[in-house]
Every structure is written in structure tokens, then in C-alpha cells.
C-alpha positions in Angstrom: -8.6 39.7 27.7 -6.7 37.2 30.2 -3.6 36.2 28.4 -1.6 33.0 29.5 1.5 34.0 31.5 3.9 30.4 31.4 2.6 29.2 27.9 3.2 31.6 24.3 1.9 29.8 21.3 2.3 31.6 17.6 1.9 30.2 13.8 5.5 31.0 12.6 6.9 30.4 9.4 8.9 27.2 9.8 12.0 28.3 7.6 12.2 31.5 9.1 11.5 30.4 12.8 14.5 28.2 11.8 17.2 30.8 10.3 15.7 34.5 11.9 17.9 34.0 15.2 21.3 32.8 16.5 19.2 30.5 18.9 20.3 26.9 18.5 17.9 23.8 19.2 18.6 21.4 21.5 17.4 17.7 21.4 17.4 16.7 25.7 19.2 13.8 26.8 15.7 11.8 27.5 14.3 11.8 24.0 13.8 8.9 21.4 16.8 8.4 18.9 15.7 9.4 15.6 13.6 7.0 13.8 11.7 8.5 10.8 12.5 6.2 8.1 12.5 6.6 4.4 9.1 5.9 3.9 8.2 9.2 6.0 10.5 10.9 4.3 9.0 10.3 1.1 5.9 12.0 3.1 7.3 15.2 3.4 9.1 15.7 0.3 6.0 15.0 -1.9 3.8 17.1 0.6 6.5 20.0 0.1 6.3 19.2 -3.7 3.1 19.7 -3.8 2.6 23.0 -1.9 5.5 24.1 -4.2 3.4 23.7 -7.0 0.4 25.4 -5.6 -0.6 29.1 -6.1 0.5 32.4 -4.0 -0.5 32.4 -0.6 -1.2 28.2 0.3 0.8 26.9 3.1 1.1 23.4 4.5 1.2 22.9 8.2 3.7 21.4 10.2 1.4 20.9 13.6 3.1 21.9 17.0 6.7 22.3 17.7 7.0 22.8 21.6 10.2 23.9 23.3 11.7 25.4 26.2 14.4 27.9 27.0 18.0 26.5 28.9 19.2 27.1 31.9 20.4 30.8 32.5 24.0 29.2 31.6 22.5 28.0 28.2 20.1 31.1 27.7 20.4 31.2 23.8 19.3 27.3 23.8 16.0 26.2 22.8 15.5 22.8 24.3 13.2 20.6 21.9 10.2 18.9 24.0 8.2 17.7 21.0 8.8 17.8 17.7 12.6 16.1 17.3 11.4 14.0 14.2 10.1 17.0 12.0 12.9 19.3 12.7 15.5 16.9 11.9 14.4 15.6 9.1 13.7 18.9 8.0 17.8 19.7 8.7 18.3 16.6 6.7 16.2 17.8 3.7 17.9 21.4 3.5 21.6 19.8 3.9 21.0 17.5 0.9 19.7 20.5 -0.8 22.6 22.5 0.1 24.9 20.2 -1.0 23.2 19.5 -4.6 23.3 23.3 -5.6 26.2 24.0 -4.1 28.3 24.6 -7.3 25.3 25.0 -9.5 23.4 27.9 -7.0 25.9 29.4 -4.7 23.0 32.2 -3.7 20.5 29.3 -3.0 23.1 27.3 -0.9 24.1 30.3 1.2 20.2 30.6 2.0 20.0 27.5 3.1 23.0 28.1 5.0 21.6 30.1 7.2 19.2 27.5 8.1 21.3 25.0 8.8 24.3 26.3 11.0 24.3 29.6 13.3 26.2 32.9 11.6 28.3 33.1 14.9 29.2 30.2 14.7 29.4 28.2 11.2 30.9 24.9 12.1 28.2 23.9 14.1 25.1 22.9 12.7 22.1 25.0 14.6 20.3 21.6 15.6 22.0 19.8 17.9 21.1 16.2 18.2 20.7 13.6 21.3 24.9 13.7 22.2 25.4 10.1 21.0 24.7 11.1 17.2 25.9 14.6 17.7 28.8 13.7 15.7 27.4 11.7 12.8 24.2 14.3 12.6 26.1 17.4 11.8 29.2 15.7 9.2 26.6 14.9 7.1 24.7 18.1 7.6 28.3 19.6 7.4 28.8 17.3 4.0 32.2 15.5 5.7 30.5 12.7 6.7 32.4 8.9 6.5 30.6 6.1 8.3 33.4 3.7 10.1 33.0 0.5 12.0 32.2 2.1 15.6 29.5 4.6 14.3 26.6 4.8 16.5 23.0 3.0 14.7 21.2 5.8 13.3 18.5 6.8 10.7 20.7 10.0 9.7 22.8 8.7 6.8 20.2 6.9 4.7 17.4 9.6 5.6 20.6 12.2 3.7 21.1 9.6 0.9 17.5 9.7 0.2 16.4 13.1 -0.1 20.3 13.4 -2.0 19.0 10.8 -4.4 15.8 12.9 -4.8 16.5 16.4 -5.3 17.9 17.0 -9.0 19.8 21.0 -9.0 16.9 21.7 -11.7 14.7 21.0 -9.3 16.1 22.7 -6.3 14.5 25.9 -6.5 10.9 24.0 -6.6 12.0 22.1 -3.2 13.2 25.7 -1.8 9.5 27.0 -2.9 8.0 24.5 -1.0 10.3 24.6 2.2 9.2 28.1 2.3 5.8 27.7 2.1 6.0 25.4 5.6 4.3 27.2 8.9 4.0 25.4 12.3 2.7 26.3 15.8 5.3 27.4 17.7 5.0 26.4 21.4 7.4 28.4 23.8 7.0 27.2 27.5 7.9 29.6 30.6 9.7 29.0 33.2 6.6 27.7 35.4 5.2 25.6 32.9 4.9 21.7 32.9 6.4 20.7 30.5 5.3 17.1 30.6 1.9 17.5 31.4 2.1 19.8 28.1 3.4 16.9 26.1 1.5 14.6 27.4 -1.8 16.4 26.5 -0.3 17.2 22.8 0.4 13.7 22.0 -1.6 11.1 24.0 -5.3 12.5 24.1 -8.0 12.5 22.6 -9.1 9.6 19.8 -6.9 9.4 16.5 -8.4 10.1 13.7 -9.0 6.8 12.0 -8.3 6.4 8.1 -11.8 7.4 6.3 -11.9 10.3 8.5 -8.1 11.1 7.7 -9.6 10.9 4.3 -12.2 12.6 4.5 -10.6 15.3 5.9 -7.3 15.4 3.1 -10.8 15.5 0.4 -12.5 18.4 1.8 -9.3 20.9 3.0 -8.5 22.7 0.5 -12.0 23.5 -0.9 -14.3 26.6 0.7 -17.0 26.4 2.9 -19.6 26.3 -0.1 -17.5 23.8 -2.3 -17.2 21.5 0.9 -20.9 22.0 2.0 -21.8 20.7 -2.2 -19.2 18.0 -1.8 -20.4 16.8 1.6 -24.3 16.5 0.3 -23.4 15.2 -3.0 -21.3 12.5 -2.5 -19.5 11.8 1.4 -22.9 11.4 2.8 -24.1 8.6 0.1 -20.8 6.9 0.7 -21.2 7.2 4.6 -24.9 5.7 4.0 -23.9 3.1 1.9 -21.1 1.5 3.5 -22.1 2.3 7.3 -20.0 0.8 9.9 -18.3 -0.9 6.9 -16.2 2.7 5.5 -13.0 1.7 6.3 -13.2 -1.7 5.0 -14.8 0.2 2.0 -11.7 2.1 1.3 -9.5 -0.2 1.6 -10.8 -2.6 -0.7 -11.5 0.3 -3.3 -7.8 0.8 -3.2 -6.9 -2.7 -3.4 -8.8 -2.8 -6.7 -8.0 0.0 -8.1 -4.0 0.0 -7.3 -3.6 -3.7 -7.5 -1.3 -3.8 -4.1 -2.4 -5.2 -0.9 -3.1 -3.2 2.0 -4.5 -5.6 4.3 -2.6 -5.7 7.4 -1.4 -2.8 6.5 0.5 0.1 9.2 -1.8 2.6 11.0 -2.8 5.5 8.2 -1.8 3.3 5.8 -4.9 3.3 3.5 -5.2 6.6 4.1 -1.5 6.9 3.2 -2.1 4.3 0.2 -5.2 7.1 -0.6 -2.7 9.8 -1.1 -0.5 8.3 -3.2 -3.3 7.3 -5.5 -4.8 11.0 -5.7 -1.7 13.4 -4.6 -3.4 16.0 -5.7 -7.2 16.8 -5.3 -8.5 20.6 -7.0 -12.0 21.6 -7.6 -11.7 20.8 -11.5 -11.0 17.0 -10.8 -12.3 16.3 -7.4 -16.0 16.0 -8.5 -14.9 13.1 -11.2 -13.0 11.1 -8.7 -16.0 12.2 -5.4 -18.7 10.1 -8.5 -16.6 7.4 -8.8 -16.0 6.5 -5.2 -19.8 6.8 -4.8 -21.1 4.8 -7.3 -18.7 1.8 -5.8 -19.9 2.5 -2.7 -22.9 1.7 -4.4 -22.0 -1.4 -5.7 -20.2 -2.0 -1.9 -23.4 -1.5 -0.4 -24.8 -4.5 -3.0 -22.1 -6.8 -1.9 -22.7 -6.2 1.7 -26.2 -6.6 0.7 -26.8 -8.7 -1.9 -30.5 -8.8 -2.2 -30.2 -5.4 -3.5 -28.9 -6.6 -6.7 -31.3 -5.8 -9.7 -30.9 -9.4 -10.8 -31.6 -12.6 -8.7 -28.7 -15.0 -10.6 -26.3 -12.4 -9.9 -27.6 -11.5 -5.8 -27.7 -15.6 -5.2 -24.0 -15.4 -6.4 -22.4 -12.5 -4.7 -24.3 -14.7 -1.4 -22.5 -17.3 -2.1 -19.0 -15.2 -1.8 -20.1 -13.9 1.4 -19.9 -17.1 2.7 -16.0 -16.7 2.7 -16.1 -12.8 3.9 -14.9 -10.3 2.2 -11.7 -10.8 0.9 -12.5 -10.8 -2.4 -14.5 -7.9 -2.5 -11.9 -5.6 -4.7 -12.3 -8.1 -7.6 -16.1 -8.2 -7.3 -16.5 -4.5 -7.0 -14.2 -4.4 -10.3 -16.0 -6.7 -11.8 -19.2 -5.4 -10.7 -18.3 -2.5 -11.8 -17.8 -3.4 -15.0 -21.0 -5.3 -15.7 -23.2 -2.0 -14.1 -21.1 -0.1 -16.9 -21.9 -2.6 -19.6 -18.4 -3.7 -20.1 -19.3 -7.0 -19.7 -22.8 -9.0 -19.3 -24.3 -11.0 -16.7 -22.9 -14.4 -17.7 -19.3 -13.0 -17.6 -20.1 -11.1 -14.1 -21.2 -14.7 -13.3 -18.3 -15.9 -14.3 -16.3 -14.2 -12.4 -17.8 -15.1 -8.8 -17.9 -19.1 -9.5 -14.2 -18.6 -10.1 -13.8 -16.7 -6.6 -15.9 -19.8 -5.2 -14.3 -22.3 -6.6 -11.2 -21.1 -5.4 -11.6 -20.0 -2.1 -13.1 -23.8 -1.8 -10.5 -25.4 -3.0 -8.2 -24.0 -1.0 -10.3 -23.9 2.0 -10.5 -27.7 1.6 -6.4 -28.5 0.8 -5.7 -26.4 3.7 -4.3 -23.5 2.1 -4.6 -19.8 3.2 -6.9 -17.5 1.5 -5.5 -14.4 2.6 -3.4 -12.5 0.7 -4.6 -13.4 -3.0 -6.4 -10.6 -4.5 -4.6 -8.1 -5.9 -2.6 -10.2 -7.9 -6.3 -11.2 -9.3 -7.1 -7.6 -9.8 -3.6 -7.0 -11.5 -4.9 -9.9 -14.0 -8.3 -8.7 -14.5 -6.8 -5.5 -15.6 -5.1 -6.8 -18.2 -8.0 -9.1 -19.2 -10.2 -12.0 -18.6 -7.9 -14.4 -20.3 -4.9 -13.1 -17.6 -7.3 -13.4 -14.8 -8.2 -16.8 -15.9 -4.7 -17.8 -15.8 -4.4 -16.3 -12.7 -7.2 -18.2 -10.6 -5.7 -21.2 -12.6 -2.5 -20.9 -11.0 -3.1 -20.6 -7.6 -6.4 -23.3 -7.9 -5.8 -26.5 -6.5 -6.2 -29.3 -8.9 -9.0 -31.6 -9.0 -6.2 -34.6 -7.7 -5.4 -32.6 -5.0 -9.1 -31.8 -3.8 -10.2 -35.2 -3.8 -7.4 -36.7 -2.0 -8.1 -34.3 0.8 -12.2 -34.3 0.7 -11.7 -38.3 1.6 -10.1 -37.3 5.0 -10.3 -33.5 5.8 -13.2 -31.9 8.1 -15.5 -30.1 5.3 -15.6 -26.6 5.1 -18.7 -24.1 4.8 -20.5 -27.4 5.0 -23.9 -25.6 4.6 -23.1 -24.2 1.6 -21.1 -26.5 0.0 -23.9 -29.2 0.7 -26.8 -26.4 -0.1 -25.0 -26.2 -3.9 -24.1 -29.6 -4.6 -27.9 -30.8 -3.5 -29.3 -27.9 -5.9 -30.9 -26.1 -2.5 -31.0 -22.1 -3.4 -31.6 -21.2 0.2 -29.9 -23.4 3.2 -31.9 -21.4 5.7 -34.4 -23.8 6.9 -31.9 -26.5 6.6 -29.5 -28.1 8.8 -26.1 -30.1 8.7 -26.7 -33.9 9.3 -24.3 -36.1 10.4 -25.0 -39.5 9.7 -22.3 -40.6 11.8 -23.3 -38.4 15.2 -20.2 -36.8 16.6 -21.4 -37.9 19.8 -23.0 -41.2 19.2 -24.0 -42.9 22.6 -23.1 -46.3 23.4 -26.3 -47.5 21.8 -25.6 -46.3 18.4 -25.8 -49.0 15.5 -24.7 -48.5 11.8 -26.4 -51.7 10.8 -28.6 -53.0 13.5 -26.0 -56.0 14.7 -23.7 -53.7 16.4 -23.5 -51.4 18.9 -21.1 -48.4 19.5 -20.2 -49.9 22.7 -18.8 -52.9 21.1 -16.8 -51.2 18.5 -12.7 -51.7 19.1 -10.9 -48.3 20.0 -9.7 -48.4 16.2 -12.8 -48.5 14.8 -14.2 -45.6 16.9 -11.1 -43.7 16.4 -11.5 -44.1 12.4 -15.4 -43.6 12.5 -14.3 -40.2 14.2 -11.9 -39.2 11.8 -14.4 -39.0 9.2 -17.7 -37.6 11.2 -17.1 -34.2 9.5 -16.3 -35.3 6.2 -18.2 -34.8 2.8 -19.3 -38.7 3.2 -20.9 -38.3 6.1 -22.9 -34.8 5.9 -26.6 -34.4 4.8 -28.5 -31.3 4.6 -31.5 -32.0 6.3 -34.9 -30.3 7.1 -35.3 -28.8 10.4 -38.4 -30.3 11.2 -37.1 -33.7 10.3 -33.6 -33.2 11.6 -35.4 -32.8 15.2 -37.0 -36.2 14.6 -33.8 -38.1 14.8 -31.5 -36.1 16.6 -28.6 -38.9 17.4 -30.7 -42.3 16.3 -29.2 -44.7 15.1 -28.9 -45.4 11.3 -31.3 -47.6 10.7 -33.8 -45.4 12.5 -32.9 -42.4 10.4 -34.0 -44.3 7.0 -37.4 -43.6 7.2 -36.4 -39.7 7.9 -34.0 -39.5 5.2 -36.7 -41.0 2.7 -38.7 -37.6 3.8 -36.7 -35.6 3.1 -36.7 -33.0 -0.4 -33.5 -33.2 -1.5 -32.6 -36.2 -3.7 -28.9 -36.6 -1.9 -30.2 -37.2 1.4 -33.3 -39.1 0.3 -30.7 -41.3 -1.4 -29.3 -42.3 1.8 -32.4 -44.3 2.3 -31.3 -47.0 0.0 -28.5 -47.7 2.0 -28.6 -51.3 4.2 -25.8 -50.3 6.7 -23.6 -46.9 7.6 -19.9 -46.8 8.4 -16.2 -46.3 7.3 -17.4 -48.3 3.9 -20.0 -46.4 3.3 -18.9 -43.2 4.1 -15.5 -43.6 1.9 -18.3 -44.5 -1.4 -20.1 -41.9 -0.8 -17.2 -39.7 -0.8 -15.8 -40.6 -3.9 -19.5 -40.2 -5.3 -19.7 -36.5 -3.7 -16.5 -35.6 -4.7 -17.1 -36.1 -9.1 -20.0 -33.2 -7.8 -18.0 -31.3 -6.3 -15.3 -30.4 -9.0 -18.2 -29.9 -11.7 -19.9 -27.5 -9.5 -16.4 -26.0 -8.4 -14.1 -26.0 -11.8 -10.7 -25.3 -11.8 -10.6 -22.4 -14.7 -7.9 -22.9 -16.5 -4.8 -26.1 -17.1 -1.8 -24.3 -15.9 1.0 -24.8 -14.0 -0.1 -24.4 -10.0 1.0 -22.8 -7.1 0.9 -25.5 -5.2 3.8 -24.3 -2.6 1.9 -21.5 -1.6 4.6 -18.8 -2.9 3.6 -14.8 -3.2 3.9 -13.0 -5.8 6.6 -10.1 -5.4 4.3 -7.3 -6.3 2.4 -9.0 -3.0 5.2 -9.2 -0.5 5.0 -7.1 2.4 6.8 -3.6 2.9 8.2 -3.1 6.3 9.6 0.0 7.8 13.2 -0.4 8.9 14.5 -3.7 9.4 12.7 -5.2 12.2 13.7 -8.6 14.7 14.0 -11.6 12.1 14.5 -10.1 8.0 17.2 -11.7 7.8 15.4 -15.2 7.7 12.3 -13.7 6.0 11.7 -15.6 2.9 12.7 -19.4 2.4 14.0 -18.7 -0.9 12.9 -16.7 -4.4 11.8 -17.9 -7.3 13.1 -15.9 -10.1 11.5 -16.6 -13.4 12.2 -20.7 -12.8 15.6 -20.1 -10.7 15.5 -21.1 -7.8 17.3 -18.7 -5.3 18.2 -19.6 -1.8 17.7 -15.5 -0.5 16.6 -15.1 2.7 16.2 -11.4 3.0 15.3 -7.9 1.3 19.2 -6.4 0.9 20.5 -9.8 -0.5 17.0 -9.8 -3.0 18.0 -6.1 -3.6 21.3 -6.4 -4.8 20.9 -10.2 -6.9 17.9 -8.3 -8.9 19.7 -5.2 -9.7 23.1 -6.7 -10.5 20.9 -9.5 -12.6 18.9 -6.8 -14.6 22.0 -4.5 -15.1 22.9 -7.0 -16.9 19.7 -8.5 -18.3 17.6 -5.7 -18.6 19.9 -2.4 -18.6 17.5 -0.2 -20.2 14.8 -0.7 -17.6 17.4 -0.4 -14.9 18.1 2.9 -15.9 14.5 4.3 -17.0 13.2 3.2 -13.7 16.7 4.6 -11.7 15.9 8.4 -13.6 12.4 8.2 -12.8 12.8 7.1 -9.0 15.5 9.4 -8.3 18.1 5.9 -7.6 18.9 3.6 -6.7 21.5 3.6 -9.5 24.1 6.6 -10.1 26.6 7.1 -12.2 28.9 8.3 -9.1 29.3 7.5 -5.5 27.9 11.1 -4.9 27.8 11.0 -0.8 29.3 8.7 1.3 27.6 6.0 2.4 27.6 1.9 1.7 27.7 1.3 -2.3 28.4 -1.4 -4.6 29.8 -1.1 -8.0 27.6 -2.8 -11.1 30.0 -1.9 -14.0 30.3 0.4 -16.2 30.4 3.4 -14.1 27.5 2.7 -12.4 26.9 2.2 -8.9 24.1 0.6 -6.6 23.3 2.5 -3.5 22.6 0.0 -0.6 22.1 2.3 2.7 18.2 2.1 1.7 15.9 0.7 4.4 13.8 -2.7 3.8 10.6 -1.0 2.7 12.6 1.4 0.2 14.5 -2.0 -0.8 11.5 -4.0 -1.6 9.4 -0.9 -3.1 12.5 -0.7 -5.8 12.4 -4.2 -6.0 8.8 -4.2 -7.1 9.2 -1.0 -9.5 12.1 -2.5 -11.2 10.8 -5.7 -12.2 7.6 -4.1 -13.0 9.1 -1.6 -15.6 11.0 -5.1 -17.1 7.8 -6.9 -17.5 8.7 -9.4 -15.2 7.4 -8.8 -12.1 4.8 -11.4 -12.4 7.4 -14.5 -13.2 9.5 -13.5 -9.8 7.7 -15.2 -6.6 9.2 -15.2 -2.6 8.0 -18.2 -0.5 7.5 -16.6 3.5 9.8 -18.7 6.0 7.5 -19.5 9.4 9.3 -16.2 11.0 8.5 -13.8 7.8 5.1 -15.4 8.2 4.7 -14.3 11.9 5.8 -11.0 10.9 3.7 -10.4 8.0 0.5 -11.6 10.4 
């Protein structure tokens, strides 16, 4: 055997690798500052909860941890080449855990101790940090911690508060369980190694794993070769075959529907992330129940993608007709699907369902509204029922005022289709999009025979312009006759449109003259069709400013360049509130619902693990609501906004509180 003489590379227990020796750990001078935020936090406690909870002899895997020894002067140093975000936050984790049981569990917090700080040397802290933190990393570790005015910027206090806020002392020895169940590679480098190189090949090649396949891989781990080889032939290949190239998208919308939260736009791994929060735990008892549901939507995925494999033609026409907008909508279709393949509801409701997604991607399409962004507040109603998701199309549906107004002037969208269903044409495929008007016309075009373009006044060209792609001015036309006319003049193009099958263009035929006149009449004619073919559902009060829901509002990591002018303002339950970011929103909703709503304050503070304590029970930046309660605010902007969401969910009113995006929270959400 040839054995490797600069590199040594062993599976170690993490928590002993960490406490066995008097060697301390040494984050170099060139390294990142520390940056996991709360959210990846979150990670690792519920991964550690979770192999806690598991059986004798499972482990859960911490990757690599590479490292080097110091300088002959600093021989008892390990010097930390990869893996300063783990370790950390690991020494984070254990002080907070130290700290909670301190009084409660003096054996426990002399265990973790010895993790934390060397035994010859017990006031400092066995990981020592990048220098400029030094100080602020080990008095929290070392429970003295008191942030002032000139402290260095650093993820270290509110990383503490968190895992603080989460570990209750009856729950300590299940978090020590876990810790001791963590194992990493450890990488040792000699003195002739390259270190760099070594990094560089840990970290930065090779193809990430992309989220189906992180998925695919968190289904099938834990299960033996034989269960995996079943569950690979049962049910990933269908999926894989139905959705083809389309998987990811699959997932993603499969979670949209079935969480009700939007994840479009959403961080690297974060369906895959959205994934495991959904089904934190996967064991052979419950994994085939949730492996046949995810194939029979990939099923229905595979119809949507598809239509004309849908058993019925009404239905397959319809979920065409969707398409034309992409594939936004699909979570509320494969719901709704769903529920009509399981006989929940019938065709005619199914039906339903997609003229209301027509009618008001359409709409908005036409008032210039954004589509994007609109369905999981739709699948939140259609949870609750079809009257809610009624009400909800209704409300964010532009009004039949509105939609005429803007058909007399704005450039007609899906012009194909929209022509193809108001002219009763099924199929558009051997049909093409006249233009009266031409968009080009040349200098001999006449509307009437008298005139000719050439002698038109810049005004009238300029207005005859403005409405060449209007609903006026379009025809669906027959290839073969389309190619007939091509640019003729209107007179000439009488006898084509009196060829033509369908009774809209044929009527054009009766017409004496084409221009502004004409096009503004037919217009107004078009547009009584157009809002009986594409109702508005319900009479409710509309969202005609284009604000989000706060269950829809996007979580960020950290605070990034521009929160504090995030939203324009909030509307809260009719208030209108002039808050422009995530810590003012946080502290107005908790102080409003301590005292509004106390009882769902507190049910939802026990539940989360905080924000709200009845102590200051670490230092840190807090804010008293009365009573003897206190409001933690060192939380980052996506913990913020995630306890903004939970809260006004648990008091019913998450759906009356809205945030209307500023132009610089816009940019950042896109």
C-alpha cells in the first residue's frame, strides 16, 4: 500500500476531535469574517435535532474540516484552512448550551466545558477567531459579553441569541445527544502540502449538486441498498420521466402548492431547503406515502406540460390556454387538478378554476400589471375553499373600468389567443395576426381610397401608430388569405376579409373606410367581448396598487445594501403605516399585538423559542413591551420577517396586513 506522506485525512467524531486535546484552533488572518446567519443556524440545530432523535449508531456528517499545524513557535496551534463557518457556529451552539444548564446541569455544562475552552488554560476559549472579533467571540462564549458603541460588525451575538432563545434546559440533554452524534473528515496537512491548491480543489470543483438532485439524494440516504433500489424503480424514475428537463421547476411548484409560500427567486438550495422543512423527517414507514404522492403530481405536471394528455378535451383546450402565460400558475392548477383526478371536485369546477387564472393573468397583462409573484396567496385561498379563492382572484383582478380604459390605447397582449377566444377559433394554428392598420404601411397606403399615407399630417401618422397594435385594429386571419394582402391597402383587403371563416374578421368587410374612427368603434365593440369571455370572479374591494401580501414578502438573509427603504409603506388591516423596513415592521407588529392580540403573542413566542421573554436573559439589543416582557431585536431581516409572518398568522390576520415594494425593494426582490 502507498500511503500519502504531506496529506492525513480521518472520519473523527466532531465533539471529541474538539475537546480530546489541549490543541487550540486558529482562524488565519486571511479568512472571511464570519457570516452564517440565523437562517443557517436554524440548519444545524434542526439537523442535530433530528439525529438526536434517531436510533443507536446514526451519525450526521459535518463534510471536511482542513487544517494545518503552526509554526514551530505555535506548535500546539491548529490553523483553520476550511471550515471557519461550521466550527464556529458549532462553539456558538455549545456556549449557549452551556450557559442554559448551567445552574440546572452543572455535569452537562462542565462537559461542554471542555469543548469550549482548553483545561490549561480556562479563560480562553479553544477557538480563536480572525483577531478583530477575538474579543467579542470569546465574551460571549465566556458568557460576559456587553455589546458597546465601538464593537466590531459581527454575526456572533445574534448567532448566541438564537440558539439561547432555542435551547430550553429540558431540552438540553437532547441537543447534547445530537452534538455527540456529529463526525467530520478531518484534514491534517504536512508541512509540504499546498495548502491552497487543497482548498481550492475542496471547494471550487466539480458541478454543485443542483436542488432535485440535493433532493433526491436527502430521499434516498438513509434507506439500504434494497429499500433505495425499490424506491428508485417505483417512484424517482416516473417522476424523472414525467417531468424531464422540467424537475426542478416540478419541485418547486409542488412546494409552492402545497406550503402556500413562494419560492420563486428563491436563494441557491432553497427549494431543496423549502423541501426539508416540509418533510424533516423521511423513514421507511412514511416515505412510500409521501414517494406516491409526488408521483402522481408529477403525473398531473406531466399533463400541464402537456396538455393533450388530458383524458378530457374541455379540460386539455383549457390548461392550453394557461400555457399561453407560462407556468406561473402551475401550483394552483396542479392543486386543482389534483383535486378533480381525486374526485373532489368535477370538471365544471376544474374548469372553473383555469378561466379564473385566464382571466386574470389577462387582465393584468393588459393594465400593465406584474403577474409574478401571485400564487401562493391563491393556493392559501383554495385551501381554505373555493368561495376564499374566489375572493382572492377578485381582489387582485382588475375591474372591467379599468380594462377597457387601457384596451382603447395599450399594445394587446397574447394577441393570438386573445383574438383566437373572442372569434370562437379552438385552434389559432393556421391563423395569423392581421393588422388592418400595417405597422409599416408604405407611402401608398389608403384607409378609404381618397388618401394616401404620404399625405397624412405627422399627427395623424403618429396617432394611427399608437393604435396599430391595439384590440381595434387586430384580425385573426387565415394563412393562405393573410399572404394575399400582405400590406394592401384597406380597400383592397375587403374582398379578403369577406373570405375569411371567422365572423369578426369577415365583419370587417362591411366597413366603407379604416382609421382612428374606426378602430376606436371597434374597440369599444371588442372590448363588451372581452370582459364576458374574461369575467372578473367576484365584486370586491381590488388591489389596484399592486401591494403583496405579507405571507408573500421576500425573506432575505442579513440585511443587505437598501432595507432600510424596502417597502413604501404597510397596510395594516386598513392603517396605513409609513414603515420602510423589516426591524421598524418587527417591532410596530409585536408592540401592536402585545397589546391587541396577547395570547397569540405568547403561543406563537413558546412555540418559536422567541422572540418574546419574560427576561433580558443575555445581553444584547432588547426592547421592553410591558408587563415583564421583553422583545428581542438583535434578530436578522429574514428571522424578522419569518416572525413577522408566524405571528400574524397564529392571530388570523395575516391575510388583512399588505407591504407595497419601494422601486429599491423591487430591484432587490428581482
Amino acid at each position: 500500500m502507498v500511503s500519502a506522506t504531506n496529506v492525513d485525512a480521518t472520519a473523527v467524531n466532531t465533539i471529541a476531535w474538539l475537546s480530546a486535546s489541549d490543541t487550540r484552533i486558529v482562524v488565519p488572518v486571511y479568512q472571511r469574517q464570519y457570516r452564517w446567519d440565523i437562517g443557517a443556524c436554524e440548519q444545524l440545530l434542526g439537523d442535530i435535532r433530528a439525529v438526536a432523535d434517531l436510533g443507536d449508531g446514526h451519525t450526521h456528517f459535518l463534510a471536511s474540516i482542513l487544517s494545518s499545524r503552526g509554526s514551530d513557535a505555535d506548535a500546539g496551534e491548529l490553523v483553520l484552512i476550511d471550515g471557519q463557518q461550521r466550527i464556529t457556529t458549532l462553539m456558538l451552539l455549545i456556549a449557549a448550551l452551556q450557559h442554559t444548564v448551567a445552574d440546572s446541569d452543572p455535569a452537562l455544562a462542565a462537559e461542554t466545558q471542555r469543548v469550549l475552552v482548553r483545561s490549561d488554560d480556562p479563560e480562553r476559549t479553544r477557538l480563536r477567531p480572525h483577531r478583530a472579533w477575538a474579543g467579542v467571540f470569546e465574551s460571549i462564549v465566556r458568557g460576559r459579553h456587553s455589546p458597546g458603541a465601538d464593537e466590531p460588525e459581527s454575526r456572533f451575538a445574534d448567532n448566541y441569541a438564537f440558539f439561547r432563545s432555542q435551547i430550553r434546559a429540558d431540552e438540553a440533554p437532547r441537543i447534547w445527544r445530537g452534538l455527540q452524534r456529529l463526525e467530520h473528515v478531518a484534514i491534517a496537512l504536512g508541512a509540504g502540502a499546498n495548502a491552497q491548491q487543497i482548498f481550492e480543489s475542496l471547494n471550487s470543483t466539480g458541478e454543485p449538486l443542483r436542488d432535485h438532485e440535493l433532493i433526491h439524494n436527502y430521499v434516498l440516504m438513509g434507506l439500504s441498498h434494497a429499500e433505495q433500489t425499490a424506491l428508485e424503480d417505483a417512484f424517482w424514475v416516473p417522476i424523472e420521466q414525467n417531468t424531464g428537463s422540467s424537475i426542478a421547476d416540478f419541485w418547486r411548484h409542488y412546494l409552492v402548492m402545497r406550503t402556500g409560500r413562494e419560492l420563486a427567486g428563491a436563494a441557491p438550495r432553497g427549494v431543496y431547503e423549502a423541501f426539508r422543512r416540509e418533510f424533516p423527517v423521511l423513514d421507511p414507514a412514511s416515505l412510500p406515502h409521501h414517494a406516491a404522492e409526488w408521483k402522481q403530481f408529477s403525473e398531473i405536471y406531466r399533463v400541464l406540460l402537456e396538455p393533450a394528455h388530458a383524458p378530457d378535451e374541455h379540460v386539455a383546450r383549457h390548461l392550453g390556454y394557461v400555457n399561453t402565460f407560462g407556468r406561473s400558475m402551475y401550483p394552483l392548477v396542479l392543486r386543482a387538478y389534483g383535486e378533480w383526478v381525486r374526485g373532489e371536485t368535477d370538471r365544471d369546477e376544474l374548469v372553473a378554476v383555469l378561466e379564473s387564472i385566464q382571466s386574470l393573468l389577462v387582465r393584468r397583462a393588459i393594465v400593465g400589471l406584474s403577474n409574478d409573484r401571485l400564487v401562493a396567496r391563491l393556493c392559501r385561498a383554495r385551501s381554505e375553499s373555493a368561495e376564499e379563492l374566489g375572493r382572492a382572484f377578485g381582489r387582485i383582478t382588475p375591474s372591467d373600468v379599468r380594462v377597457r380604459a387601457a384596451l382603447k390605447y395599450t399594445d394587446l397582449p397574447h394577441p393570438a389567443y386573445v383574438l383566437g377566444r373572442i372569434s370562437g377559433v379552438d385552434s389559432v394554428a393556421e391563423f395569423g395576426v392581421e393588422h388592418v392598420f400595417p405597422l409599416v404601411p408604405g407611402d401608398d397606403w389608403s384607409g378609404d381610397d381618397t388618401r394616401v399615407w404620404a399625405d397624412y399630417s405627422d399627427d395623424e401618422q403618429n396617432s394611427h401608430r399608437a393604435l396599430a397594435r391595439t384590440l381595434g385594429n387586430l384580425a385573426l386571419l387565415e394563412d393562405p388569405l393573410a399572404e394575399r394582402i400582405l400590406d394592401a391597402s384597406f380597400p383592397d383587403k375587403r374582398a379578403i376579409y369577406a373570405k375569411s371563416d371567422v365572423p369578426l374578421t369577415r365583419a370587417l368587410a362591411a366597413r366603407d373606410a379604416w382609421g382612428t374612427a374606426a378602430i376606436a368603434d371597434r374597440t369599444v365593440t371588442l372590448s363588451d367581448t372581452f370582459v364576458a369571455t374574461w369575467e372578473r370572479p367576484v365584486d370586491v374591494l381590488i388591489d389596484d396598487d399592486d401591494l403583496t401580501p405579507i405571507l408573500d414578502a421576500t425573506q432575505r438573509r442579513g440585511f443587505p445594501p437598501g432595507w432600510q427603504r424596502e417597502w413604501s409603506y404597510v397596510e395594516y388591516r386598513g392603517e396605513h403605516w409609513e414603515i420602510y423596513d423589516v426591524a421598524a415592521l418587527f417591532n410596530r407588529i409585536f408592540r401592536r399585538l402585545w397589546a391587541d392580540a396577547r395570547s397569540a403573542v405568547i403561543a406563537f413566542s413558546d412555540r418559536r423559542g422567541g422572540p418574546v421573554y419574560d427576561a433580558q436573559a443575555w445581553n444584547g439589543q432588547w426592547d421592553e413591551l410591558g408587563d415583564g416582557a421583553f422583545l428581542y431585536m438583535g434578530w436578522d431581516s429574514g428571522y424578522m420577517l419569518s416572525a413577522i409572518q408566524g405571528v400574524l398568522d397564529e392571530a388570523g390576520i395575516a391575510a388583512e396586513v399588505f407591504v407595497k415594494y419601494s422601486y429599491i425593494g423591487t430591484a432587490m426582490r428581482d
